[in-house]
N, C-alpha and C positions, 0 to 999 in steps of 0.2 A: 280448776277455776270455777269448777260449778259448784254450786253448794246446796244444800241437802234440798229445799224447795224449789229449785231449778229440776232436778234430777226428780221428782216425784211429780213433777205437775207436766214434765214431758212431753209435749202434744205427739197424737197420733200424726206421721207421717204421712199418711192416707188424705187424711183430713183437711191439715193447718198448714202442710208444707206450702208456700206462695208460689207455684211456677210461674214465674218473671218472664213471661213468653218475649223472644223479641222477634217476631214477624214481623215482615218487612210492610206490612202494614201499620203497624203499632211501634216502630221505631222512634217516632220523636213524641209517643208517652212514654214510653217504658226505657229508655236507654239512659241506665244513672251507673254510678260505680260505689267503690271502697270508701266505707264510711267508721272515720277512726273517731274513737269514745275521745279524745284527747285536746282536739283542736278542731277550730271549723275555718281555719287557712285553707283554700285551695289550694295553695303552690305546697302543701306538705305533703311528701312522697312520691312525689313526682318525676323524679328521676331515679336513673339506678341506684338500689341499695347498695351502703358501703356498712366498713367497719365487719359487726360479729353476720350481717347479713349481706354480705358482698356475693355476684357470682350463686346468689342464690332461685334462680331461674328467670331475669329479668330480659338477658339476652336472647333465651331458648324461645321465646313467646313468638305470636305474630298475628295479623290481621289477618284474621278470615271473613272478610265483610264486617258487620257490624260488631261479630262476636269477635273473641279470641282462642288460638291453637296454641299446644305445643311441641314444639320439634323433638318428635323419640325416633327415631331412627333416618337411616340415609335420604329416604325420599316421603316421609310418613310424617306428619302431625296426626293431633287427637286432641277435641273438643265433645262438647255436647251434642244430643241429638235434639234436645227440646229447640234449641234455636232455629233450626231448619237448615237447609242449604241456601248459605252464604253468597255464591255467585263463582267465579271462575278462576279466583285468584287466592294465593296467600301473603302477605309481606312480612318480610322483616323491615322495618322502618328502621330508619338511620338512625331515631331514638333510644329504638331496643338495640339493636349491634352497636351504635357507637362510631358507626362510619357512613353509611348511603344504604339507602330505599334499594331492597332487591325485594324483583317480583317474580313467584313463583307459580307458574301452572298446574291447574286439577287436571289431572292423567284422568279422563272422564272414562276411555276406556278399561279403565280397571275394574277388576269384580265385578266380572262379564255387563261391565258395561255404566255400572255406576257411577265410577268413582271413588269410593266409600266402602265402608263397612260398619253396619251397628252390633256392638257383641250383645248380644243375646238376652232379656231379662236388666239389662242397664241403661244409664242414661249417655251410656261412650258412644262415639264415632269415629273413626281413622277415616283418614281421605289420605290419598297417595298425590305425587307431584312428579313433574316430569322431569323437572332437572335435580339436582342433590343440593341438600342440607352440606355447609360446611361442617357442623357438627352439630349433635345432640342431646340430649340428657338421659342419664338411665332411670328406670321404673325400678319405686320400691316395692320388692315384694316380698318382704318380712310382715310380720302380723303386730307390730308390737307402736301402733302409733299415738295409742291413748299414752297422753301425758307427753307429748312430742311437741314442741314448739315449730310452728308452721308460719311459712310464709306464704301469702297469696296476692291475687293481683288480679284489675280490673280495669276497666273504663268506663268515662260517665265524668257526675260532678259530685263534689261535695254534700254534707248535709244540708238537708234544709230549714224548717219550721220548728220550731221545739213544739213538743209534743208534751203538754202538763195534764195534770191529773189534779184533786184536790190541791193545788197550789204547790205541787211537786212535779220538777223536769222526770221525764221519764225519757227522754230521749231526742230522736229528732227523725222528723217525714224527709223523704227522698224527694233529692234537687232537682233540676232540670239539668239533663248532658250536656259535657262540654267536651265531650271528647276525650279527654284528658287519659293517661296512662296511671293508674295511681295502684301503688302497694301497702300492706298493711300485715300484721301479726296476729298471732293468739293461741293457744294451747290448745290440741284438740281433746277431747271428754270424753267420747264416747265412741262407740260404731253402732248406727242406727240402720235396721232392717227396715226395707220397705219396699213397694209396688215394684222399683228399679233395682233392684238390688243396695248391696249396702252401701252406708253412706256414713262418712266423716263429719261427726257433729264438734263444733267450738260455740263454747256460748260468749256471750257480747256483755263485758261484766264494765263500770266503771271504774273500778280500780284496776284493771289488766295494764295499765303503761300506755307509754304516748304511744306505741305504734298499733294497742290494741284496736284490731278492725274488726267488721263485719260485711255482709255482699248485698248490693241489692242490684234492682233491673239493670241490666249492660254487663254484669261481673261472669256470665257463664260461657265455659270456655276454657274459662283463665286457670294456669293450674297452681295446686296448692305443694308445695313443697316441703321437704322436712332433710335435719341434717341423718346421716345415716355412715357412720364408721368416720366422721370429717366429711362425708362428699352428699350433696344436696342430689334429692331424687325426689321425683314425680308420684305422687304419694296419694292424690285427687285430682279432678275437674269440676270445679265450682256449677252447683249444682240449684239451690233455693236456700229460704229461709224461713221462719218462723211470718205468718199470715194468714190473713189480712187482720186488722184491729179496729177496734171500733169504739165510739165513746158509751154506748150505749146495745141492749140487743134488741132494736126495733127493724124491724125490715125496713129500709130506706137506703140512699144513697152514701152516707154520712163516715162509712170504713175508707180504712184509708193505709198505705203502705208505710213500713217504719224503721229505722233503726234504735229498738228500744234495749239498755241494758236494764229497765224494769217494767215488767208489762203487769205488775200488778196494779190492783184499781179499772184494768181496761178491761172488752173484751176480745176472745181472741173467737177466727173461723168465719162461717159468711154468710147470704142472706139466703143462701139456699139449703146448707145443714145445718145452719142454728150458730148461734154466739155460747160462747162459755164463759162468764167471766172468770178472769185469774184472782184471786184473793190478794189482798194490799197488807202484808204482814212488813215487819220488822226488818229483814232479808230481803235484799232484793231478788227478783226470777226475770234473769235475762233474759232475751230472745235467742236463737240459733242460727247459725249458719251452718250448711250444710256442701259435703262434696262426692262427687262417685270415688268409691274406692276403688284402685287400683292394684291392690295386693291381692284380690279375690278374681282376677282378672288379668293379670301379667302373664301367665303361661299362654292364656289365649293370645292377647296383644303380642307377645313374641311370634307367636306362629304364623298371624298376620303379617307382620312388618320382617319376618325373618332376621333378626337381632336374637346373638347368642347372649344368654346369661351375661348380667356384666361378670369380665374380669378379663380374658383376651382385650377386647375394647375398650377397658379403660385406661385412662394417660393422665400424666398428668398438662397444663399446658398454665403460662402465667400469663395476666390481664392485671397490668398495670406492674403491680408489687404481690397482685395476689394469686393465693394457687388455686384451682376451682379444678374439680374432676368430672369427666364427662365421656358419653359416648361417644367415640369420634370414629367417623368411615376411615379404612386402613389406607394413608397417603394423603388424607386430604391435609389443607394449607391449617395451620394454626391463626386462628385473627384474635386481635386484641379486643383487647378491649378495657243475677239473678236473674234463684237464678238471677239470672244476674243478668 
């Protein structure tokens, strides 16, 4: 999906990556979600994915405060570390499962006293809970995700503002939260080295299809999934994106946050390392979304959460009409069914 001036003009990581802090201070600026190139309907995506995306990590999610987790093993979810610590609880809403609001407790005493765990050089977190997970999803830890079609997920609102250039849409500025659960697509490009380790790049192209999306403030957390032998696995943790932009590179107030599938014409970066502009060619040069990888980090995550390899644990189990594969604890009940 990227095409050849996307891929050359690259921002450093270091640099341009936007961290979409949501500190609980900064909560009602920064808290927006999944922003699809396709439509600027709020109600699209909003509920669980069906059809060729059904069963594709919709259920496994959950409130963790502001942000979002996901359920990988018995008593363990895994989110970001930039968001902070969330407060005392995790949910699965009656939205995501499909039946009623269960709330889960941070086992505060765990790892000697935390709660949590940040692996090392990444932007991951595990938090432990005191009661159990009916079921979980497994972590992919094959190395083969460029060109993988992914699914991800967020909360927040829709697009906002368009965002024009010489009398060309280049995209659209991030809305104000609504809360809302929303999912979206995209192929991932790339695996991008940086500060955090590496990271799962998808660029935000206009022709990628209606469910092509991209992350902004409220999406980190959320995980990004991919199919893998038929069975959907935890593949990233929605991480940042391509930022800040600007219309110009004067020091002033005037940069602003975006979902753009052309940032040529703008500038990209801030008032404190300087603006670059992006060149306004022929092709467009999407922005990125980005997520922590998990295949570079699965042997750890095992070791933490004590989940064997899949394959003992995996079952199958049907939701609805359809079949979905997952980690599931040995006995438990089968139930139906930016940064971000």
């Amino acid at each position: 999906m990227v095409n050849v001036a996307a891929d050359t003009l690259r921002p450093s990581p270091a640099k341009l990556l936007v961290w979409l802090v949501c500190a609980s201070a900064l909560l009602a600026e920064t808290a927006r979600a999944i922003i699809l190139v396709d439509t600027p309907n709020p109600l699209t995506n909003t509920t669980a994915p069906t059809g060729i995306y059904a069963d594709s990590g919709w259920d496994f999610l959950g409130e963790y405060g502001s942000s979002l987790g996901t359920m990988i093993a018995p008593q363990y979810f895994i989110t970001a570390q930039h968001t902070g610590l969330q407060g005392s609880t995790f949910v699965s809403t009656a939205e995501l499962n499909g039946s009623a609001d269960v709330t889960y407790t941070i086992d505060t005493a765990a790892n000697g006293g935390t709660g949590y765990w940040d692996i090392a050089g990444t932007d991951l977190r595990i938090l432990k809970i005191n009661e159990t997970f009916s079921a979980y999803v497994g972590l992919y830890a094959g190395g083969a995700e460029i060109g993988a079609e992914m699914v991800t997920f967020g909360r927040g609102g829709p697009r906002g503002a368009d965002v024009v250039q010489s009398a060309e849409l280049k995209g659209w500025q991030y809305n104000a939260s609504d809360g809302v659960f929303r999912w979206g697509t995209n192929v991932i490009s790339a695996v991008v080295p940086s500060g955090v380790g590496s990271l799962l790049s998808a660029s935000f192209d206009a022709g990628g299809g209606v469910n092509e999306a991209t992350l902004s403030s409220g999406d980190s957390g959320g995980g990004v999934f991919i199919l893998d032998g038929g069975q959907w696995k935890l593949a990233g943790v929605n991480f940042g994106v391509d930022g800040w932009f600007d219309f110009n590179d004067v020091v002033d107030s005037g940069e602003f946050e975006a979902a753009l599938f052309d940032m040529g014409g703008l500038y990209i970066g801030n008032d404190s390392d300087g603006w670059t502009l992006v060149p306004d060619g022929a092709v467009d040069v999407p922005s990125h979304l980005y997520a922590s990888r998990i295949a570079d980090n699965a042997a750890v995550i095992d070791s933490i959460v004590g989940v064997p390899e899949p394959g003992g644990l995996w079952v199958l189990f049907l939701a609805a009409v359809t079949t979905v594969s997952v980690r599931r604890r040995p006995g438990a009940r089968r139930k139906s069914a930016r940064r971000c």
